[in-house]
N, C-alpha and C positions, 0 to 999 in steps of 0.2 A: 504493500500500500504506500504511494506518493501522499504527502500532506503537505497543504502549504497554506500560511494563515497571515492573515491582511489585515491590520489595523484599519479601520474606519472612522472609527471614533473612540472615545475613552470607555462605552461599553458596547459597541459594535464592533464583529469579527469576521468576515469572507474567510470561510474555509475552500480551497480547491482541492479535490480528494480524487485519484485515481487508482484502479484495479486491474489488472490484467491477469491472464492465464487461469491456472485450474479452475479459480472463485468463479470466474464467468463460464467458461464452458461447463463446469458441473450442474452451474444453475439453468443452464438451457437442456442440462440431460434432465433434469431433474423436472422442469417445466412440460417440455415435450414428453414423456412418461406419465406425468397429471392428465395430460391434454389427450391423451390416447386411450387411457381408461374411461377419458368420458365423452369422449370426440364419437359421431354416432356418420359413419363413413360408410353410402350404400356399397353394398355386396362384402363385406368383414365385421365381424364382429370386435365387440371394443375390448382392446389393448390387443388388436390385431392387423391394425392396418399401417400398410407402410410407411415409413418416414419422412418419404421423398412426398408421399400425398397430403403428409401432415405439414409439410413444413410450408407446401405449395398453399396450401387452405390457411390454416392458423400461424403463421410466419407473426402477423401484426399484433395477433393476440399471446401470442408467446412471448414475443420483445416487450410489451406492456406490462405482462407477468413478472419477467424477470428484472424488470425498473421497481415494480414495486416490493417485489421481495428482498431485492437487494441493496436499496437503497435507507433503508431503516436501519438495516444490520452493519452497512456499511460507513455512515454515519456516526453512529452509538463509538464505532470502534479507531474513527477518526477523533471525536472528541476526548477520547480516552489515551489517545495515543498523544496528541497535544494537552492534556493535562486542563482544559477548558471546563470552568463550571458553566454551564450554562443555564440560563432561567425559564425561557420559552421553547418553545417550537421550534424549528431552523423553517426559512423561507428556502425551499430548494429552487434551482433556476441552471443552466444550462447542462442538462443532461443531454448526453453519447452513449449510445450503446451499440457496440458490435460485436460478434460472436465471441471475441478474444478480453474486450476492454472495456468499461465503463469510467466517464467519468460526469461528472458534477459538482455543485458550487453549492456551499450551507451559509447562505447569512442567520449571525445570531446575536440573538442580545446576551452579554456574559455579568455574573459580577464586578463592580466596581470594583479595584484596590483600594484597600482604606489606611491609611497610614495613621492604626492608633495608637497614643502610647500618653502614658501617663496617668495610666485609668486605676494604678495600685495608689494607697492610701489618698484618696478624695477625704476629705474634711469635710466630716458630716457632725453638725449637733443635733443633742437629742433630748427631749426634756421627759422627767419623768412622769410619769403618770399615776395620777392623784384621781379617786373620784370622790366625792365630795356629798356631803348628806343632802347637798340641795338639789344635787342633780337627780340621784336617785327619788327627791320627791316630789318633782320635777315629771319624770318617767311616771310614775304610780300615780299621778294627779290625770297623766295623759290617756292612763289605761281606763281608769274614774271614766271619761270624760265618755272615751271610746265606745264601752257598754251601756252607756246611758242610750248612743243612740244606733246601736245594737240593734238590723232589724232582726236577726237568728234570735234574739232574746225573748221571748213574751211577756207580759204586761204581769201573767202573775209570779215568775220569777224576779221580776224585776221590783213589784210590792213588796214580795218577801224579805228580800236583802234590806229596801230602806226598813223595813220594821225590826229589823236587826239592827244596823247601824247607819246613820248617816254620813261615817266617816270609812275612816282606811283602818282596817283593823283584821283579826286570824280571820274572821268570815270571811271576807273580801279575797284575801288571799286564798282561801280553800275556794272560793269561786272559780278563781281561776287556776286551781290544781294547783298548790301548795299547800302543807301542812297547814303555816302560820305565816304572819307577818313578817316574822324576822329572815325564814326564808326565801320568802319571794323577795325581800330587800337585796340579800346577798345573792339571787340569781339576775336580777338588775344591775347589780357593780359589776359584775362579772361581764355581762352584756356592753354595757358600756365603757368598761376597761377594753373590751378586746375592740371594739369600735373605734376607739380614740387610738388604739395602737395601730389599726391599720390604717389610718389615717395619716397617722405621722409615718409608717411605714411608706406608704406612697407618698408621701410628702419628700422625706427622704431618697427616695429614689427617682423621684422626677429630678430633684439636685444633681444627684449622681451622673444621670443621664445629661442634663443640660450643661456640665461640668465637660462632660468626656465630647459631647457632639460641639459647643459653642466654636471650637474651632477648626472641627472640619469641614471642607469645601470640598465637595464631588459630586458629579452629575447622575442623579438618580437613574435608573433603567425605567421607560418611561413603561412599558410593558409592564411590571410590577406595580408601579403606582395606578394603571390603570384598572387593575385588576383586585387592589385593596380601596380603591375608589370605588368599584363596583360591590362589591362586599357592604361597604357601608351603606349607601343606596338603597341596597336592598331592605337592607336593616330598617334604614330612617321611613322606606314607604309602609312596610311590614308593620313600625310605629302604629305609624299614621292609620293603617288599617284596623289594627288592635282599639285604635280610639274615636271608630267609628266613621270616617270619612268616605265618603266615595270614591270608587274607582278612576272615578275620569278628573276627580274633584287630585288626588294623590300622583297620576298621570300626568295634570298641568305643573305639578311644581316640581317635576321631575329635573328640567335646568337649573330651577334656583337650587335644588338640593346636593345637584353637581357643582356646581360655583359655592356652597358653603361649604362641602363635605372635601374639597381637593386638597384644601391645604394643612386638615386631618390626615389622610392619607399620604401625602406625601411625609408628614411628620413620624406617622407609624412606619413607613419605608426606610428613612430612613435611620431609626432606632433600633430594627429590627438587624439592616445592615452590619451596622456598627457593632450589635450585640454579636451579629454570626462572627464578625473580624477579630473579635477579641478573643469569642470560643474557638478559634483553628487557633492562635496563640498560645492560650491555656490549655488544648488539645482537649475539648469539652465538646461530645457528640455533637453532630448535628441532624436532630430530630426535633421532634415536636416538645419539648420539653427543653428544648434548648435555649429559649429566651428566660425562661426560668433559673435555669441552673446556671447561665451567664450573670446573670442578676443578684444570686447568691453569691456569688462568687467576688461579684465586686463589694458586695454589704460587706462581707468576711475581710476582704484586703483593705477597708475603708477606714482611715482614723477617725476615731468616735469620741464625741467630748460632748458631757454633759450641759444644757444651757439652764442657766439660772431663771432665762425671762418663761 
């Protein structure tokens, strides 16, 4: 296999790929053989009629065959052979085929190189996390409020409890499946403890994030961004249908929602980027879990200091 690979642009690649000898003649024995078992040739019966009749007849549909079976496989093994990640599909374009030789042309869109570095110990403050009696009754005032208008409730459930109390008290909480008062309290701090952590945990790593990206500059692969642009799109009509709108009514705002949703998507493109560049660094799978465990990775390597405010 010849390979030979052309810079376009900083993520576009012309690959030109040629084959010759056994690969192609095997796959035209291998073709005419298909073609003869089901090739229906008066006076012989099938995988019995001569070659010279098949080649005469099915010539165009065998050369057709063997472009498209070999040209996937041929491909696959060009880009592997150049070491190219690639994102999309290849645009094929000038294919040759003759009983000896195939060649052809793969334009592709590839990942960007990303030149990161500096992304061990980022300077992250953290404050601790306190919850406080008034949030908690805060919380339990809201759940109050909640079942008052309760339509699952009925009217004589709901007499019952004020005849018991008009405040917050072990009833109230056995109302709502806890023992007593004290601990429904303590499954509210809890609730709100892990709330406020994950808060400040994404708070924290949006830093992280805007820390390691503020000063890269590279030209996203626009194919990717089209395609997590579409993603959201989807989302945002799917919203919109979930909260009643019309079809044609979700339809028209179909541009506006491309014009607010793009500059999302390119944001997620490239974070997503930047996280796969660090995980080939740190030698961190790349799978579906890989923006995760890139993420962890930089929490763990991140200088951490407590803030007062």
């Amino acid at each position: 296999m010849k390979t030979e690979v052309k810079k376009l642009d900083s993520n576009k690649r012309e690959i030109s790929i040629e084959v010759s000898g056994d690969i192609v003649k095997n796959k035209f024995e291998d073709v005419f053989a298909q073609i003869s078992k089901e090739a229906k040739i008066p006076g012989f019966r099938p995988g019995h009629a001569p070659r010279d009749i098949l080649e005469k007849k099915y010539s165009s549909h065998a050369h057709e065959l063997v472009i498209k079976e070999l040209i996937p496989q041929l491909y696959n093994q060009a880009i592997d052979k150049e070491g190219l990640e690639v994102l999309e599909l290849p645009n094929i374009s000038e294919v040759k085929l003759d009983r000896t030789t195939i060649t052809f042309k793969a334009q592709v869109e590839v990942s960007p190189e990303i030149p990161v570095k500096n992304y061990k110990g980022i300077k992250v403050a953290y404050k601790k996390i306190e919850v406080g009696p008034e949030a908690i009754k805060r919380n339990i005032d809201s759940l109050k409020e909640a079942r008052k208008i309760d339509p699952v409730r009925n009217t004589e459930s709901i007499g019952e409890e004020n005849k018991v109390s008009n405040g917050v008290d072990d009833n109230f909480a056995r109302s709502l499946g806890y023992p007593n008062l004290a601990e429904l309290e303590k499954a509210i701090e809890k609730q709100i403890y892990i709330q406020e952590e994950n808060l400040q945990r994404q708070k924290i790593e949006k830093e992280i994030i805007e820390n390691i990206t503020s000063g890269l500059d590279f030209k996203l692969p626009q194919s990717v961004v089209n395609r997590q642009l579409q993603d959201l799109v989807r989302q945002a009509k799917l919203d919109l249908a979930l909260k009643g709108f019309a079809r044609e009514k979700i339809e028209e705002q179909e541009k506006t929602l491309i014009q607010q949703l793009e500059p999302e998507a390119r944001s997620q493109v490239k974070v997503y980027l930047v996280l796969t560049a660090i995980a080939k660094k740190e030698n961190i799978p790349i799978d579906d879990h890989m923006p995760r465990k890139a993420m962890e990775f930089l929490l763990k390597e991140a200088d951490w200091t407590e803030s007062s405010n």
